[in-house]
C-alpha positions in Angstrom: -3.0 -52.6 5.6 -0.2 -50.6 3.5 -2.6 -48.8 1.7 -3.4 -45.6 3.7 0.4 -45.6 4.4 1.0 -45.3 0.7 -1.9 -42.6 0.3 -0.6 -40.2 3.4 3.0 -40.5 1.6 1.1 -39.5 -1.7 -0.3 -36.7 -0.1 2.7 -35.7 2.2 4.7 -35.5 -1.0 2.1 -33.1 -3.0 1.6 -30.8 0.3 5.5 -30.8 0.2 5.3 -29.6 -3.5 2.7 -27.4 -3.7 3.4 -24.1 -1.4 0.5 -23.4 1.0 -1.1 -19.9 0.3 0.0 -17.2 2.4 -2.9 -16.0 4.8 -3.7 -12.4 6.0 -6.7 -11.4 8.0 -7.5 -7.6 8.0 -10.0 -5.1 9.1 -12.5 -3.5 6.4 -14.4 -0.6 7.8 -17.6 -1.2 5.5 -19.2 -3.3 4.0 -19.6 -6.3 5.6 -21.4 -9.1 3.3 -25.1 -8.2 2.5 -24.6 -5.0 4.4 -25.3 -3.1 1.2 -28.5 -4.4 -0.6 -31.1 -3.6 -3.2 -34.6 -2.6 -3.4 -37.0 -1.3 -5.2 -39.9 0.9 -4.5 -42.5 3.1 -6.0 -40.9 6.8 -5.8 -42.9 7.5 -3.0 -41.4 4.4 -1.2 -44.5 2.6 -0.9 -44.3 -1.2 -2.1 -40.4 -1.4 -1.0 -38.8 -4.6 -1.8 -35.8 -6.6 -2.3 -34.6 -6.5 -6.2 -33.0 -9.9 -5.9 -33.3 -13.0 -3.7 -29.8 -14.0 -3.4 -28.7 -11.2 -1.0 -24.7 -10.2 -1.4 -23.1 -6.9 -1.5 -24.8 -4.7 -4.0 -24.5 -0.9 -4.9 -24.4 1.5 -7.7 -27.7 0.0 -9.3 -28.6 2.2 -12.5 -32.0 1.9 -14.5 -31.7 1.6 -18.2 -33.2 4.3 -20.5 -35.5 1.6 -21.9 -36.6 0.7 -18.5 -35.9 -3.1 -19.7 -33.2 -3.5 -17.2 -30.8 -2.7 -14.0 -27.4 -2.4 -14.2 -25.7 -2.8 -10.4 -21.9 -3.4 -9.4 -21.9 -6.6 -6.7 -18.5 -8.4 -4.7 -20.7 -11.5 -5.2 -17.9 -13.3 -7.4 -15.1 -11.5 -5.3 -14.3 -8.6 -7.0 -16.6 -5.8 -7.8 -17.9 -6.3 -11.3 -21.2 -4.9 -13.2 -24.2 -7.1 -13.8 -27.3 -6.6 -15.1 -30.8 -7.8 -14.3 -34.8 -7.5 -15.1 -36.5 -4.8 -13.1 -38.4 -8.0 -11.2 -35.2 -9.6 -10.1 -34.9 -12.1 -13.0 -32.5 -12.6 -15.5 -29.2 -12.3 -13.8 -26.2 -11.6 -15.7 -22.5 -11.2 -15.1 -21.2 -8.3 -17.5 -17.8 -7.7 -16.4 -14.9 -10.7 -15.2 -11.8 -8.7 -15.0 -10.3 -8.9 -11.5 -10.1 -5.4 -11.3 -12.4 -3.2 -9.9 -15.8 -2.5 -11.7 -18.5 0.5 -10.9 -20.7 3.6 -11.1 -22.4 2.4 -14.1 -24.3 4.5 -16.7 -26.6 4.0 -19.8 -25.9 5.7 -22.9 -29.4 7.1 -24.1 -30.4 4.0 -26.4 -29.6 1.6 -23.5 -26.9 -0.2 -26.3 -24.0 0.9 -24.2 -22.8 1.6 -20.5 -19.9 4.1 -19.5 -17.8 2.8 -15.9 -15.5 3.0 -13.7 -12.5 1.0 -13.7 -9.0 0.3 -12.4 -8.1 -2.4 -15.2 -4.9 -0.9 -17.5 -3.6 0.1 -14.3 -4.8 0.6 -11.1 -5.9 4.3 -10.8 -9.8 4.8 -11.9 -10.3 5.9 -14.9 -13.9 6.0 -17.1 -14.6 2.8 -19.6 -17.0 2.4 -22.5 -18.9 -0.8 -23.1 -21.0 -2.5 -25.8 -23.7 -4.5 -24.6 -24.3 -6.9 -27.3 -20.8 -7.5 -27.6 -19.4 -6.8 -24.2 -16.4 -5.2 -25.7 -14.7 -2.5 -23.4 -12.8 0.1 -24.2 -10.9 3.3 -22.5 -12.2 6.5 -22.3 -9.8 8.3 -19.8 -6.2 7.1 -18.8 -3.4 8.1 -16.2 -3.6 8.2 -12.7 -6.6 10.2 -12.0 -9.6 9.4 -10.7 -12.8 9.7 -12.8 -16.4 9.1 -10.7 -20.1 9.0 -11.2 -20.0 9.4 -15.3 -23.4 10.1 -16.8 -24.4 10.5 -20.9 -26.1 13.7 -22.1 -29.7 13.2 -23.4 -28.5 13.4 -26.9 -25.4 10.5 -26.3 -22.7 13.5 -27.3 -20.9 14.4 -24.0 -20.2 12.3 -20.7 -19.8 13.8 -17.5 -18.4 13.1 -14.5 -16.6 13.9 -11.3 -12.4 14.0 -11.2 -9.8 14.5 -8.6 -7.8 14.8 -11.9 -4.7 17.7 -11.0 -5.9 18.1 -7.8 -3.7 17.4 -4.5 -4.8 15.2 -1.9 -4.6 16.8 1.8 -4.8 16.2 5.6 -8.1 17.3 6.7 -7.2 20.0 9.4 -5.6 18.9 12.6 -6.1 14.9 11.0 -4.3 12.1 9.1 -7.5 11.1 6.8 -7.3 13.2 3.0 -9.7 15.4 1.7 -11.2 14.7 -1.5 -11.6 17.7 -4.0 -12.9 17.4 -7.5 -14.3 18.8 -10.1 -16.7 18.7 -13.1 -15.5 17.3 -16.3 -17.0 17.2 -19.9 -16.0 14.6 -22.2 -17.4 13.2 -25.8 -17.8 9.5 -26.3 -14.6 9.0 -28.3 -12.3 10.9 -25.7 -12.2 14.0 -27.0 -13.1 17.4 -25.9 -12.0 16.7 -22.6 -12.9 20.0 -20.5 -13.4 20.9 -16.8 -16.3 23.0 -16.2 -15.9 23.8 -12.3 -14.0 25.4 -10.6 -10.8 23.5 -8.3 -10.7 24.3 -4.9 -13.3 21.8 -3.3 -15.3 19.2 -4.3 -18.3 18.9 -6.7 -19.6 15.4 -7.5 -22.4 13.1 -9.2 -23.4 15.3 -12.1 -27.0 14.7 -14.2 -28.0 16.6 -17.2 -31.2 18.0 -17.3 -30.2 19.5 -21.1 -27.9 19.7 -23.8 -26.0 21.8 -22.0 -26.9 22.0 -18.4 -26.2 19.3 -15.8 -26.6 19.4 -12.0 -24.5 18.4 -9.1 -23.8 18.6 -5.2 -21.4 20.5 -3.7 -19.6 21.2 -1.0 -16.1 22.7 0.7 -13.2 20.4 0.8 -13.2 20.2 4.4 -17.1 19.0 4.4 -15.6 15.6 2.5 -14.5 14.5 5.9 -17.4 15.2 8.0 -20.1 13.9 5.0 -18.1 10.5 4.6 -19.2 9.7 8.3 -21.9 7.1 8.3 -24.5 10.2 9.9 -23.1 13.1 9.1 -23.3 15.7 12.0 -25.5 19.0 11.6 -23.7 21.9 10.1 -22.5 20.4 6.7 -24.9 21.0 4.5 -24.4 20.3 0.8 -25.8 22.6 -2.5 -27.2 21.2 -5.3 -26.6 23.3 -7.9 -27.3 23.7 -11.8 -23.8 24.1 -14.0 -23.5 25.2 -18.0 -21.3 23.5 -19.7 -20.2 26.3 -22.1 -19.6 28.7 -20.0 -18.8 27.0 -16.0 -21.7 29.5 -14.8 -23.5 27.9 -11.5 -26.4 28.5 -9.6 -27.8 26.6 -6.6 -31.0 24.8 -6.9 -33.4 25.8 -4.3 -33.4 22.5 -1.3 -34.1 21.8 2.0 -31.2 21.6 4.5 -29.3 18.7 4.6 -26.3 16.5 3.1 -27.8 16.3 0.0 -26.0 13.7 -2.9 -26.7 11.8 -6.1 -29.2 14.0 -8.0 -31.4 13.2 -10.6 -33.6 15.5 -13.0 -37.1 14.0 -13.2 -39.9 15.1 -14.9 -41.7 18.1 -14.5 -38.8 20.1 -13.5 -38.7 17.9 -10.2 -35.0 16.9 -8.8 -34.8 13.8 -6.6 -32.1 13.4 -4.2 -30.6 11.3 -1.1 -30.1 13.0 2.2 -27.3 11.3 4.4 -28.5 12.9 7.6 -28.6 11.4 10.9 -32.4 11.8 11.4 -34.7 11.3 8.6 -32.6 10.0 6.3 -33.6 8.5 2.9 -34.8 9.8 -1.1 -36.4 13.7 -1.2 -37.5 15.6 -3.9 -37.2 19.2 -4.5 -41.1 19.6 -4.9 -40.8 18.5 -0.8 -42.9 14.8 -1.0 -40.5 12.1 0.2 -39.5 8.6 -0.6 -38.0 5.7 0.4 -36.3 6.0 3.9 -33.3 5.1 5.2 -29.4 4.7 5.2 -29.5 5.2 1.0 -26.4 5.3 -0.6 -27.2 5.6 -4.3 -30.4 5.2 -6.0 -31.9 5.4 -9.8 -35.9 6.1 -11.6 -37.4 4.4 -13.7 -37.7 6.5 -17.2 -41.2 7.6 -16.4 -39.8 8.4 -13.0 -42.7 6.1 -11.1 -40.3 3.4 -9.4 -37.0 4.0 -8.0 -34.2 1.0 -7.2 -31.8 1.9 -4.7 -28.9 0.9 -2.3 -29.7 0.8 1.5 -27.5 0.2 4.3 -28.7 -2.6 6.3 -27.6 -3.6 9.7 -25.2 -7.2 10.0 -22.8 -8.4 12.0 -19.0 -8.1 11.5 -17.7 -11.8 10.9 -14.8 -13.1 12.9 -13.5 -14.5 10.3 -14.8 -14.9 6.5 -12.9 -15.4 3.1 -12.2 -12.2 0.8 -11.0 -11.5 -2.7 -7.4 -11.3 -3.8 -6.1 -10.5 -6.7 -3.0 -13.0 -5.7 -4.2 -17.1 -5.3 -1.3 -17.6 -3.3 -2.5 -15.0 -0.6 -5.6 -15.6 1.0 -7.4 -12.8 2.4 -10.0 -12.9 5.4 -12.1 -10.2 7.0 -11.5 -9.9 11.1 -13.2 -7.6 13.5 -10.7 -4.7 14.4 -6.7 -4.6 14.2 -6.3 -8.3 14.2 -3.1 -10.0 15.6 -2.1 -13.9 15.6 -0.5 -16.0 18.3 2.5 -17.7 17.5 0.6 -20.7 17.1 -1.7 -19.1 14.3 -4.8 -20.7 16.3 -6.3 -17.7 17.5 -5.9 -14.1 17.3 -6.5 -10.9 18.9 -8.7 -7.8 18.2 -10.7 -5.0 19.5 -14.1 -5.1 20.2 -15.8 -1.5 19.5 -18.0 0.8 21.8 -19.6 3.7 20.8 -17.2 6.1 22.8 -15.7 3.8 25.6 -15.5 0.3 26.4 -13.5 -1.2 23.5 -12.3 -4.3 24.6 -9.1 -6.8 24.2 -10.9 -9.9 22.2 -9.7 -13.1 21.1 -10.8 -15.4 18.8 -10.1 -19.2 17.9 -9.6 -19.7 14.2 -11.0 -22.9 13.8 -14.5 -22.0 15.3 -14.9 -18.3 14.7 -15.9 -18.1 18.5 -14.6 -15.1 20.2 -14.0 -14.3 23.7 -12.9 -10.7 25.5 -10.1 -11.1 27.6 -10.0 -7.5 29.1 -12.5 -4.5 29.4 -12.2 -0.7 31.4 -15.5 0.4 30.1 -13.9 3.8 31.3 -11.4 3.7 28.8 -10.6 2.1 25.3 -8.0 -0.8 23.7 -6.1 -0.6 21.1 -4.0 -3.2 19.2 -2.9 -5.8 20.9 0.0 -7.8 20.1 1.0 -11.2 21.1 4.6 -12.6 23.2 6.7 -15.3 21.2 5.4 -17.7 23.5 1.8 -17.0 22.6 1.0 -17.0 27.0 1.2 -12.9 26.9 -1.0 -9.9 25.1 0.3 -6.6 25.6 -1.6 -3.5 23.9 -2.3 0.3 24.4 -5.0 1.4 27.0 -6.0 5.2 27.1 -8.8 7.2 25.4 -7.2 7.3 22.2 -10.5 9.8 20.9 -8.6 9.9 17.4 -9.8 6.5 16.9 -13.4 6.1 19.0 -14.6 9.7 19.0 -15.5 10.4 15.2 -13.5 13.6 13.4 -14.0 15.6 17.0 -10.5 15.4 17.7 -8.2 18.0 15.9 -4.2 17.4 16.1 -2.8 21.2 15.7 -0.1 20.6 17.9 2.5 18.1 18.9 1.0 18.2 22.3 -2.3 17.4 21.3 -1.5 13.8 20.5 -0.8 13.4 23.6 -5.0 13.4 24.2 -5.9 12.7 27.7 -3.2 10.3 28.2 -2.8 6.4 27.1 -0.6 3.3 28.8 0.7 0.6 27.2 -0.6 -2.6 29.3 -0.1 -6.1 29.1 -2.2 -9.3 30.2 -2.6 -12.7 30.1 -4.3 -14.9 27.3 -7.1 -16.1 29.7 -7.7 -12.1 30.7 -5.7 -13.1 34.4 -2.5 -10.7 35.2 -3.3 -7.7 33.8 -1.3 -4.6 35.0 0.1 -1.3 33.0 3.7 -1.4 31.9 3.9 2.5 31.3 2.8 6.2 33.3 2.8 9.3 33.2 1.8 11.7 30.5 2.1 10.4 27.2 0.2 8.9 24.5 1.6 5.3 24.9 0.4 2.8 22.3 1.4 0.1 19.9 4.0 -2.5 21.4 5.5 -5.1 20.0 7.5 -8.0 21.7 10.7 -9.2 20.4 11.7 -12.3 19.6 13.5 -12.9 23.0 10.1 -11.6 24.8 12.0 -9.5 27.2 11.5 -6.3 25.2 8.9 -4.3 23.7 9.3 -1.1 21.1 6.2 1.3 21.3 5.2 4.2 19.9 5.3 7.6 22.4 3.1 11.0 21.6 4.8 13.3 24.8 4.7 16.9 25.6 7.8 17.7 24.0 7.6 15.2 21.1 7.2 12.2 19.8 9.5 9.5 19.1 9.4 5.3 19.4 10.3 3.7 22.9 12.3 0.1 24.0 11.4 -1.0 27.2 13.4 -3.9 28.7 10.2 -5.4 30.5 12.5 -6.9 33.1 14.0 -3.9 34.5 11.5 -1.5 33.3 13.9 0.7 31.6 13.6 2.7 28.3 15.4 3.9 25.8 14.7 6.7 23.0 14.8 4.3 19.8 13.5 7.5 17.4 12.4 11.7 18.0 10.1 11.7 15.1 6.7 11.3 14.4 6.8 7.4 14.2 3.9 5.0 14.7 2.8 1.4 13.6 6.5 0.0 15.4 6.8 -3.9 14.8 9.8 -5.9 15.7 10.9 -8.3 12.8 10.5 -12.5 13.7 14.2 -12.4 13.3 14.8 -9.5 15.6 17.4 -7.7 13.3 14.8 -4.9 12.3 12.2 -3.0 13.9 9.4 -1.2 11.2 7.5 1.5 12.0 5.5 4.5 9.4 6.7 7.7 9.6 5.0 11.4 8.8 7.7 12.4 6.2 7.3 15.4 3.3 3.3 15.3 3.6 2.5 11.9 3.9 3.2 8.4 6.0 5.8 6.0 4.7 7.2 3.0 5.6 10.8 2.6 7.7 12.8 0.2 8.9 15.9 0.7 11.7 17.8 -1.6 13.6 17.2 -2.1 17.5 20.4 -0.1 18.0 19.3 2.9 16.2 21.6 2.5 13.3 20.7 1.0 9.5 17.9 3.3 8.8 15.8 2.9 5.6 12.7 4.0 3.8 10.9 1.2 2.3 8.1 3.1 0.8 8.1 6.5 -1.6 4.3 6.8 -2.9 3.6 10.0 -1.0 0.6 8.4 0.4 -0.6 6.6 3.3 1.6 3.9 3.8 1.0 2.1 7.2 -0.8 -0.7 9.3 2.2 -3.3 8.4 2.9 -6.3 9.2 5.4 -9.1 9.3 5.2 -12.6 7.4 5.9 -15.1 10.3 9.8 -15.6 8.6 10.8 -11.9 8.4 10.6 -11.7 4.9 7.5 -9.8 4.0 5.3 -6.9 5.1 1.8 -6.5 4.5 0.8 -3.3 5.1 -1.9 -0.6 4.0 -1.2 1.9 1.5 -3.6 4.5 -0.9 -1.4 4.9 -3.1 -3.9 4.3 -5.9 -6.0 6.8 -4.9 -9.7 7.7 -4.8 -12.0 5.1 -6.5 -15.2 6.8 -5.6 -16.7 10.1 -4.2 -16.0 9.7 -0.3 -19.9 10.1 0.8 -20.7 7.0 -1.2 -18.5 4.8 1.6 -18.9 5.3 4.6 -15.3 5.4 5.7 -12.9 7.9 7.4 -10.1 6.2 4.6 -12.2 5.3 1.4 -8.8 4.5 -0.5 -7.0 2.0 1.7 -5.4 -1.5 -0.6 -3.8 -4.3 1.2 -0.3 -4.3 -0.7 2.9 -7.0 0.2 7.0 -6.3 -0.5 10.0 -8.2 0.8 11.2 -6.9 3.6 13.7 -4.4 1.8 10.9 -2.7 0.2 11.5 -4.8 -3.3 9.0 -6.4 -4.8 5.4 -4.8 -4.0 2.1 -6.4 -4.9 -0.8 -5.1 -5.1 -4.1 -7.6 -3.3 -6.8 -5.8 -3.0 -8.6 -3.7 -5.5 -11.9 -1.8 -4.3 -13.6 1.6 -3.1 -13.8 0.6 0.5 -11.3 1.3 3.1 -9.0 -2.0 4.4 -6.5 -2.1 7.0 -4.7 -3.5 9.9 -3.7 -6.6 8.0 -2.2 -9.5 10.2 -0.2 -12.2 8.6 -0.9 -15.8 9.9 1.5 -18.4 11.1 1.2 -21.7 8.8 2.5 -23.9 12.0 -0.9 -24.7 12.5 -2.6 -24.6 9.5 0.2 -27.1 8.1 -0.3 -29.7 10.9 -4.0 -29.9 10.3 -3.4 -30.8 6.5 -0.5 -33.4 7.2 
């Protein structure tokens, strides 16, 4: 009878020796798993089918000179890496194991070697070289650039590709989101010769050859990287696909029909094929005007005698409530969520939105341990927005308004302070069980993102007003509010320990992180990238934020991913701003991270 006594010691003294991981759910816009997939198809999209049977998240997928294989990039081992398989599905192979991130693969022209991107050696993406019978990588570009969509010349003695190398990184007009400009770069095999052959100003991407000297690309204005990153791109940005010579920069656009036209490829006979990410009649089209496969297509490759095409494609899968992701850090465990997760105190459930199309978004929650979700509020006249649980875990108060920055695509333009203020937003609060609910703000403002303090008889929220902007303290007993900041502050969270309150702030061009004292006094600046820094966090002791930040820049051209922040990497620091790791390392856009009490998770394992 002593004997499970003496094994639940055993095990009580292990758990007590070995820390439990940290856990942080977070929101990533796109993909979900096996929301990207591959196919191929004859070029006239006839015969479609899936290229392998074990579905996952795969993209990039390149056709070897030879035609003996497919190189593709897949998240099926957790990060993205480069593998290669028989153009019938068969023969799988890993190429690549480095946690970093691994893409945009390309053949050299005797299929020996592949040229990709990669953020190993540092973060940033830069172009690698690699020898398939070896597997032995080398760098071709270094620094913090950001080198996409390399290709080889017919004759293996230049590499293009597409750089936002020297180029600044701004707010689209009236947003927050960056716009992506780059150019076209030359570059021989063993790093030399490194030359820029467009010119800066907006963005040209995905260059081909079609010649020694000659290669072809799409184009379009800076501004159009916003609007063409949108899963359907609206009417009006149209892309050129144009024909550039290396020697001298001279370009000419290539007769196409109208559309957002990307990843071009010479074929033969003169003939160009290309992907149109258009609302309607979306999928492959050539310039000779016969068609091909159909659909949401985000990258696709020929054969070499240009009969069979693999590709891409969008497919349709629901958002998971809760599923295990990749992180470069063991002892943080990261899970996907729906939308701007938030955990009771408890760490059993937590809160998110549920999407509309324009309004409707609803107040959700969800119980860990069975991934079942429930909405505990709805105005399908108006829209939620990050909710936030009280320190007794009975309480969810959250922002209710229009908010059409967040649910109304890129319409909304923010030229003036007294356009944030939109049509008007409340902060609200309501029961767990959806009972109670009633509006803790009026008036005019933009009212949105409470927190509770530890005490649960105050909240800090952020304000967009006529005359300004600013974070807000509401002492939910008496209803009173004080001015807490004047700025242009969002994101406020009040610390576990109640000494701080964090919030981002818009400071010399970009977002950073802040930290001030519920008096006012103490401030300090956490964060100096001069990027997006925002969507923090709190560990459940006060002594780390998880936040959002793209400070390592671009990792792909915007149209590729389908997301209004293609850049966004879940980072951690102490709470001083010491200490920052990096945990995620990919092209998509992740955010809203929400760090998980270990109350409950540590009562299960005892």
């Amino acid at each position: 009878m002593r004997f499970p006594i003496v094994i639940s010691a055993a095990v009580a003294i292990l758990w007590a020796q070995t820390p439990t991981p940290r856990r942080i759910g977070y929101t990533r816009v796109f993909p979900q798993q096996g929301q990207l997939e591959l196919f191929v198809a004859a070029s006239d999209g006839s015969n479609e089918r899936p290229l392998l049977a074990s579905k996952d998240t795969d993209y990039d997928p390149v056709w070897a000179p030879d035609g003996k294989s497919i190189v593709f990039t897949s998240d099926r081992n957790g990060s993205a890496d480069l593998f290669r398989v028989n153009p019938d599905g068969s023969g799988l192979t890993r190429l690549t194991t480095d946690p970093a991130y691994d893409d945009q693969a390309a053949f050299s022209p005797d299929s020996k070697q592949l040229v990709f991107v990669s953020t190993r050696g540092g973060g940033m993406a830069n172009l690698w070289t690699m020898d398939l019978a070896t597997l032995r990588t080398q760098a071709l570009t270094t620094g913090k650039t950001g080198d996409f969509r390399p290709a080889w010349s017919p004759d293996g003695s230049w590499i293009a590709f597409s750089s936002v190398r020297g180029n600044p990184m701004p707010f689209a007009h009236g947003r927050w989101e960056r716009l992506q400009l780059a150019d076209i770069y030359i570059i021989r095999p063993d790093g030399s010769g490194l030359k820029k052959i467009t010119k800066s100003g907006d963005f040209c991407g995905s260059p081909k050859w079609t010649g020694a000297s000659r290669v072809i690309a799409y184009c379009m204005t800076g501004e159009q990287t916003l609007a063409n990153r949108r899963v359907a791109p609206e009417a009006g940005n149209d892309t050129r696909l144009v024909s550039i010579d290396t020697a001298t920069g001279t370009s000419t656009d290539l007769p196409a029909s109208p559309g957002v036209k990307i990843n071009p490829a010479p074929l033969a006979a003169d003939e160009i094929g290309f992907i149109k990410k258009d609302t309607e009649e979306a999928g492959i089209y050539y310039s000779s005007g016969r068609r091909g496969p159909r659909g949401a297509i985000r990258a696709a490759s020929w054969s070499p005698d240009g009969t069979q095409v693999v590709f891409a494609k969008r497919t349709s899968v629901p958002r998971p409530a809760w599923r295990s992701s990749f992180s470069l850090n063991p002892h943080y465990e990261l899970f996907q969520t729906g939308l701007q997760p938030a955990f009771s105190p408890s760490g059993n459930e937590f809160v998110t939105v549920a999407p509309a199309e324009k309004l409707g978004a609803a107040l959700s929650v969800t119980t860990v341990s069975s991934g079942i979700s429930k909405v505990v509020y709805q105005d399908k006249s108006r829209n939620v927005l990050a909710g936030a649980w009280s320190p007794d875990g009975t309480r969810i108060v959250f922002g209710i308004g229009g908010f059409a920055a967040f649910f109304d695509g890129f319409r909304s333009l923010f030229l003036r302070p007294i356009d944030r203020v939109e049509d008007g937003a409340q902060v609200a609060i309501v029961n767990a069980d959806g009972t109670g609910f009633r509006e803790l703000t009026a008036g005019l403002g933009n009212n949105a993102f409470p927190s509770f303090a530890p005490d649960g008889k105050r909240i800090v929220y952020r304000a967009f007003e006529k005359d300004g902007y600013g974070l807000r303290i509401m002492n939910l007993e008496t209803q009173a509010v004080k001015t807490l900041t004047a700025e242009y502050d969002n994101f406020p969270l009040w610390s576990p320990r109640g000494d701080l309150i964090m919030f981002s702030r818009l400071v010399d061009g970009a977002y950073e992180v802040y930290t001030v004292k519920p008096d006012g006094r103490g401030w300090k600046r956490l964060t100096f990238t001069l990027g997006n820094d925002a969507h923090m966090a709190w560990s459940p002791d006060g002594e780390y934020i998880v936040f959002t930040s793209s400070r390592m820049g671009f990792k792909d051209e915007v149209v590729y991913t389908d997301a209004p922040q293609p850049y966004g990497e879940i980072f951690v620091m102490r709470y001083d701003g010491t200490g920052v790791e990096q945990l995620t390392d990919n092209q998509w856009e992740d955010g809203t991270p929400a760090w998980q009490p270990l109350a409950a998770r540590q009562v299960a394992l005892h």
